[in-house]
Structure formats: C-alpha cells, structure tokens
N, C-alpha and C positions, 0 to 999 in steps of 0.2 A: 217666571222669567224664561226657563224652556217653552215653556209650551208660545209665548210670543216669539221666540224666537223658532221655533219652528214654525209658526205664520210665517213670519216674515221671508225662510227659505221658501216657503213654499209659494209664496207670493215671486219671490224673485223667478224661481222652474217657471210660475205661470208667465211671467212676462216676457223671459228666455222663448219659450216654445213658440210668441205669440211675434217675438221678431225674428223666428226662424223657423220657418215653418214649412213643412214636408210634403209634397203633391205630386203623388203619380200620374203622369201623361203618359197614356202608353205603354213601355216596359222602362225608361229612365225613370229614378227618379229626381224631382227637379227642387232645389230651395230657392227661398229667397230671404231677403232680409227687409222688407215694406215695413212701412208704418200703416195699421187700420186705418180707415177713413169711417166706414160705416158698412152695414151687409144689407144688400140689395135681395128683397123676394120677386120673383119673375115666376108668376102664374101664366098656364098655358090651358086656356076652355076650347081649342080646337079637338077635332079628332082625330088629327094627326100630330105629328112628332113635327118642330118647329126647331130648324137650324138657321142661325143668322144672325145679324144686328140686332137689338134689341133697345128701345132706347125708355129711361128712367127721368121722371119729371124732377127737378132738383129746386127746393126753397132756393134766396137769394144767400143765406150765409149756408149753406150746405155748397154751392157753386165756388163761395167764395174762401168756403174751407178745400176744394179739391185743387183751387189755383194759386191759393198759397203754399200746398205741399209740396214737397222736394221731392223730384226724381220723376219716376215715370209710373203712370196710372197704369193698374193695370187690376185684373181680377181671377179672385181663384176659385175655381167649379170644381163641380164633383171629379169633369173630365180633364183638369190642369189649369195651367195657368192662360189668360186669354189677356190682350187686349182692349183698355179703356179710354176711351176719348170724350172731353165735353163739347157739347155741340150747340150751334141755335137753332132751337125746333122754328121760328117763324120770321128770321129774316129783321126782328129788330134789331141786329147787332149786341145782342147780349149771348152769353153762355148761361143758355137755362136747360140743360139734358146734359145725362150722360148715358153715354152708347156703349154696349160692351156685345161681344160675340160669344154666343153661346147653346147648345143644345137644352131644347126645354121636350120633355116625354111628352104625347099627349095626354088633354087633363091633368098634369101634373105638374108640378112645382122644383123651382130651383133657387137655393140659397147662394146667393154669390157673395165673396168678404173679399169688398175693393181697400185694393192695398196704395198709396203712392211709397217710393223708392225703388231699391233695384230686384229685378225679376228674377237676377239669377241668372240659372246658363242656359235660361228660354231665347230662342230669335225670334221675334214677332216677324212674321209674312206681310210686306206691305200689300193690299188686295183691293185700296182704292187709289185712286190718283186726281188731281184737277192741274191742267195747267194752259199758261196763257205764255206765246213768245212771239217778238219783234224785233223788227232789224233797230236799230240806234243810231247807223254813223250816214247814212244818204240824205237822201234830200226828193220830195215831191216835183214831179215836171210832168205836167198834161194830165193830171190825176194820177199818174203812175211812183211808185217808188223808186229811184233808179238807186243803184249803190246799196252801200249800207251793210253789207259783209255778211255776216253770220247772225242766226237770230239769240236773242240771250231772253231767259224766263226773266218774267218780272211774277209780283203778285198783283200787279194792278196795269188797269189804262182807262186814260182817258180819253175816245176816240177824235181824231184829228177830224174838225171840221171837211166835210166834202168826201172824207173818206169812202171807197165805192169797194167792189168784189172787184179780183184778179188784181189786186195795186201791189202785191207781192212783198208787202208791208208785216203781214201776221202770219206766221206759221199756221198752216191749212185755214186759215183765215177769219182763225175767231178760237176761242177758250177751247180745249176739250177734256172731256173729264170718264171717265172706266171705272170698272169692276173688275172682278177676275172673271168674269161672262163676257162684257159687251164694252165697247168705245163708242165714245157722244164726240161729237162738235156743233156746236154754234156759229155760222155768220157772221161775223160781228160788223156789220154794214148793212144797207138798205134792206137787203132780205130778210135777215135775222129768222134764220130759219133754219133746224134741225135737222142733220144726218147721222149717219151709224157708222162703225168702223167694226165690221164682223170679226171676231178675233177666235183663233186655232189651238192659240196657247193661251193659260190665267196667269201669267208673267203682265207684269206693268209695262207696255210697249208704245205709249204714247208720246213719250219722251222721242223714238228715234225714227215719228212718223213727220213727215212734213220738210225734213232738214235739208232735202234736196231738191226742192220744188213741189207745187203740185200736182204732178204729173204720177208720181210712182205710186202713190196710194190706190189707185183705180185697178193696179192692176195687185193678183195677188203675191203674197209673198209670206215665208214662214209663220209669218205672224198672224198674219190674214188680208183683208184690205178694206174698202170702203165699199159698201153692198147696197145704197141706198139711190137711187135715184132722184133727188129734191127740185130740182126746175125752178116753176112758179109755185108749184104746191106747198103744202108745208111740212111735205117731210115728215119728219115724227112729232105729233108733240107739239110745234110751236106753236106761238101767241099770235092772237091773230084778235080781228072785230068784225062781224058779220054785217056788211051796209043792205042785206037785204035780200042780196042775190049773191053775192060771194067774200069768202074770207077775205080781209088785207092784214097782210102780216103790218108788223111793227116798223114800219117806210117811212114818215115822214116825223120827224123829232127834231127837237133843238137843242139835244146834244145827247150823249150814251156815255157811262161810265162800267166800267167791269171790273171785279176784285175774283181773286182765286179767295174763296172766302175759307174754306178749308183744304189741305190735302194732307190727308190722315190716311191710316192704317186703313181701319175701317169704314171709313165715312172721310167724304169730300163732297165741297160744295162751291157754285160758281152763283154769284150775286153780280146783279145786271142794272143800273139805275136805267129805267128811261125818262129825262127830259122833256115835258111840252110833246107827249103822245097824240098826234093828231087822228084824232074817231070824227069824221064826218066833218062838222061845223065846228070841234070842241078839241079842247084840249085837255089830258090828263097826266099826270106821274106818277109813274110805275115801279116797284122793285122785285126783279126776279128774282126766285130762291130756285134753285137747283140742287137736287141729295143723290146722290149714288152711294149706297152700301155695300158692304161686301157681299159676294154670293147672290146678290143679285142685279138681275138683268131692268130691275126698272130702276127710275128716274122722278122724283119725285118734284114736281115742278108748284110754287106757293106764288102767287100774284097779290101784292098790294097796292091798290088804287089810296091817292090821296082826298078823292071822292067817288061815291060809288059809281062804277063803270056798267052799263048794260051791254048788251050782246057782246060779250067776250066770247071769244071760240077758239078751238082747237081740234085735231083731228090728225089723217092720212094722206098719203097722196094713194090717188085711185090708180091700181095698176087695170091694164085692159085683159079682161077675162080671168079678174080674181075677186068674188064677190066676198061683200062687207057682212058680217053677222055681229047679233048683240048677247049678250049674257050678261046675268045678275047675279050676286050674291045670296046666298042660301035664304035671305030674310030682305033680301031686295033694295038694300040699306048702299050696296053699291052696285054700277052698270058700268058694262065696258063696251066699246065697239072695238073689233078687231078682222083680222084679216088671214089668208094663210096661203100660201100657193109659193110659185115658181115666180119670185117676185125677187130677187135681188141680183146685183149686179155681177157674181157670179154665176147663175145661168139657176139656181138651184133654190129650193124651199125657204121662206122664211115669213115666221109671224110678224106681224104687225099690231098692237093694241093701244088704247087709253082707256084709262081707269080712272073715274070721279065719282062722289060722292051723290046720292039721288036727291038730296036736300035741296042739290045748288039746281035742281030743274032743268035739268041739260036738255035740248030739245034735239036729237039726230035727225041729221039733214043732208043735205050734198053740196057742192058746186060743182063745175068744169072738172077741175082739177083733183080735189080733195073732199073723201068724208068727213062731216066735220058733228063738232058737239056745238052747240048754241048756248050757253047759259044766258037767255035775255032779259033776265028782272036784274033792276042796278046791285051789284053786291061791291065791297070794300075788299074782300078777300075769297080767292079763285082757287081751289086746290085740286090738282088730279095727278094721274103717273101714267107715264108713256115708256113704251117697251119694245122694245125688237128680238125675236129668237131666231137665229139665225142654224141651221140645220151642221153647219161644218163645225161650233165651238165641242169642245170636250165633253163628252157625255150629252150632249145637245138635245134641242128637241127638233124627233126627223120624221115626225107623222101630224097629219091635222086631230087625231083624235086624242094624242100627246100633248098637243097644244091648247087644246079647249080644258085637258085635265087641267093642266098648268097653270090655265088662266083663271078657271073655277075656283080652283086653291088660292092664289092667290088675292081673290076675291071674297072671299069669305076671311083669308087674314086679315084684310080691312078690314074685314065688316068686325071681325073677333079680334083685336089685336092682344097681345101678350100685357097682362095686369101686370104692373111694375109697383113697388112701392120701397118706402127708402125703412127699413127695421130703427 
C-alpha cells in the first residue's frame, strides 16, 4: 500500500512539473501552464545555423487535435518559449502544417514540446501581417469612388465589377502583406501586379500606410516608403502568361475574390480567386496563395489551375543599366534569376529575385519591360518565391556580393529544407 502510494505521488510531481514547467529565455525565467499537444523533431542537414519559421506536416486528427485545444499554441525550445501557428501549406483551405519559430544548429537537431494554453509572462512579437481595407459608405461615378469616409479592414472582397486603378476605393489599392524585413502590395485590378514597401523599422507599419491617400507612400518617411517602380512591368513576382513575345499579367477575368487568408504572428497569407482567366483563346481558374514568414524577406507565391495551364510566367521589371544574373542551388534542384544595383525609388541599392523549383522547366527569357521565367509545359500547380532586399532595412543587405551570398543560402534552403517530424 506504500509503495503505491508513493507511485501515485510521484506520478502526481510528474504531472505537476509537466503543467508547470520552467524555461530560460535569456536571463528571466519564464512558466507556463499549456497542456502537451505532442513534441515536434526539426532536423537541420544545412551547413549553417537556420533561424526562422519552420513548418511541420500534421495528419488530419493531429490538425484537429491542435484546434480543439484551449488557449494559445505555442512551443518550447531549448532557447524559450516561441510561437505556434496552423497554417495551409497549399491553398485548399484546410489547416494541414504547423509553423513555429525557431533556431536549429547546423547539422543538428531540435526538440520542440508544443504546448496549447497560456504562455505565461512571455509577449509574443507580432512579425507578420496581411491586410486588405475599403472605403464602405460612397458610392461609384465615372469609374471613380467618390465619398466613402474612412477605410475599415475587412478579411475578405469581392471585387466590384469594372473596378479599375486610382478609383480610390482600397487602401494603396489592393491586399498588402510584411515581415519584419519587407512590405508586399497587390493591385487588386486590371494590373494585378506586385510592388514593395522598403521598410527602416521590423515594427508592423502597414496598418498606417495608405490612410491618407496615395500620395504619401512614394515619398519616405520613418518607416520607409514604396521603393519599386511597377508600370506595365511586373514588378516583383506577379502572375503573368507568356503569348509569345511578352508577359500579360492577370487583365482580363470574370471576376476576382480576395481573402486575408492568414495574419499571424509568424506567418500570413493572402488567397486571390481568379475567375474566367483569359490566356489567349482560353479561359482558366486560378487561386493564389501568398506566405510571408517571419525574418524573412520572401514571399512565397502557389498557383492552382483548374486545368493544367502552359506558359505561366513570372519575373522583374528591367531597370536600364542593371543587369539580370542566374544562380542555382548547390545540387541545381533550384534556380533563381535576380538583379542588384541602384534600382529603387529612393535613389539607392536594392536586390531583386525569383526563386522556383528546376522541375517546373522555367525557361529565362525577356520582354520590353520584364525578365521573366516561362514555365511552358501545361502544369496544375506553379510554385516560386519572389524577394526584394532593399539596402536601408536594419541590418540590410548593402553590397552585391552580400546579395548573391544571400540568395545562394537561401537557395540551397530550398533545395535542404529543415526535416520535421511529429514524435
């Protein structure tokens, strides 16, 4: 009877310790009181040290055990407690990943034990953002917006027939979405087409960009400003269809939906339907997926065709007298074309790149306007990541040969991404 009874305390100590449990961050130290979920291994076969999001493939009741749990997901490493989010790796509208921030050595391994409940007297640093905002109370005249007062976030739109650029309808005039690097916007009209929002500070400042017209952004201020020049080009990144002789972005459709599909901590995402995509003679439907993570500067953009689409493209706009260059990943598994010079709309240095997969057969080519990548065999699903480094952000990158390292690394974390597995 002792001796069970001393099981039994000792069982109670274990299960005490295990809803209160002790992590140095730092020099605090920090409790909390979570309920387990499961402990995640994050293998790292780079040969460097990998700091970031990291994202964990999750069965379908493992997903549906972490969105039943109470309270806030979160995980604890060797180095404190971090940040947990579920996410959709490809744009079905499911939660099938879980993302968490974390430092992995290189070649070496980290145990993470995801907790849901409360963190404790941790603050989590918000380091991503998505957002979309519109006026409400006006009314359309001449294609213009007139009236309409203030704009208010939504997480969704569904874009208003005819809708055109300058109608003064959407705050900077389409989604936009950050890191603690870089700021994205979207078009969300005929153009639909990618620009940058160079940013000074890693504070979330997209919220109080655009609020007074579109005027103020061009020029800079504390925060930073818009450093991209887009035109006819495609700017960073966007979607586009090669007819032969030149990209056409996403112009002629029968209708566009947008959703802020995530705006998390670490990870945010902006999902884009298009409607009746006119390619040539044909029509197709499209849904964008857009990812920005924390700490960094790309973008990771997923295209799904409801039949397989050929010449999809993507690419730069060509600035005059900054030539284009390609690089590969260590084992040639990925290719990027990028750019690098005295190319942004402050007067000063800034990379330019896309990054895709060598599978999908990108074929690098030009137009007028833009470098572009060709994917022209039909595929159903389009994957790359497009990037801006801009020379002014904190700790930036302010040399071309800092930029090809950059992009080298990052190109080989493709090609090596971090082993995840669920214990």
């Amino acid at each position: 009877m002792k001796i069970e009874s001393r099981k039994i305390l000792s069982l109670f100590v274990l299960l005490l310790m295990a809803a209160c449990v002790s992590v140095r961050q730092g020099a605090p130290v920090v409790r909390h009181n979570g309920v387990l979920q499961f402990v995640v291994q994050l293998n790292n076969p780079a040969s460097n040290d990998l700091s970031g999001v990291h994202q964990v493939a999750l069965t379908a009741d493992q997903t549906r055990k972490l969105k039943h749990a109470q309270g806030t997901l979160y995980a604890v490493t060797p180095l404190g407690i971090v940040p947990a989010e579920l996410s959709d790796s490809n744009g079905d509208g499911r939660l099938d990943v879980l993302v968490v921030e974390a430092m992995i050595p290189a070649g070496g391994a980290v145990a993470l034990s995801v907790y849901a409940g409360n963190p404790g007297d941790v603050e989590f640093v918000k380091k991503t953002q998505a957002e979309l905002w519109h006026r409400t109370t006006g009314n359309w005249r001449n294609g213009v917006y007139r009236g309409g007062g203030n704009f208010f976030r939504f997480d969704s739109l569904r874009v208003p027939d005819g809708f055109t650029d300058h109608t003064y309808f959407i705050k900077y005039e389409g989604p936009g979405w950050e890191s603690d690097k870089v700021g994205y916007r979207m078009y969300l009209d005929w153009r639909n087409a990618n620009d940058v929002f160079g940013k000074k500070i890693t504070d979330m400042v997209l919220q109080d960009v655009g609020v007074d017209g579109f005027e103020t952004y061009h020029h800079m201020a504390d925060w930073g400003m818009d450093v991209l020049k887009v035109g006819r080009s495609l700017g960073i990144g966007s979607i586009a269809w090669f007819d032969g002789e030149k990209a056409v972005r996403v112009e002629k459709t029968d209708s566009v939906m947008c959703k802020i599909e995530a705006d998390g901590l670490i990870r945010s995402q902006v999902k884009t339907w298009y409607y009746g995509w006119q390619t040539g003679e044909t029509k197709n439907n499209l849904i964008s997926l857009k990812t920005i993570d924390a700490g960094s500067r790309m973008t990771r953009e997923l295209l799904t065709f409801d039949t397989p689409q050929h010449n999809v493209a993507t690419g730069f706009i060509i600035e005059k007298g900054i030539d284009m260059f390609e690089m590969t990943s260590a084992n040639g598994k990925w290719r990027a074309i990028a750019s690098w010079g005295e190319q942004s709309l402050a007067g000063d240095n800034m990379g330019l790149a896309v990054l895709f997969p060598a599978h999908q057969n990108g074929r690098v080519t030009a137009d007028r306007l833009s470098h572009l990548v060709v994917f022209e065999k039909p595929l159903t699903t389009v994957e790359y990541y497009f990037l801006a480094a801009w020379e002014q952000e904190p700790d930036g990158v302010t040399t071309f040969e800092a930029f090809k390292a950059y992009l080298q690394q990052s190109l080989d974390v493709l090609e090596n991404p971090v082993q995840a597995s669920v214990q």
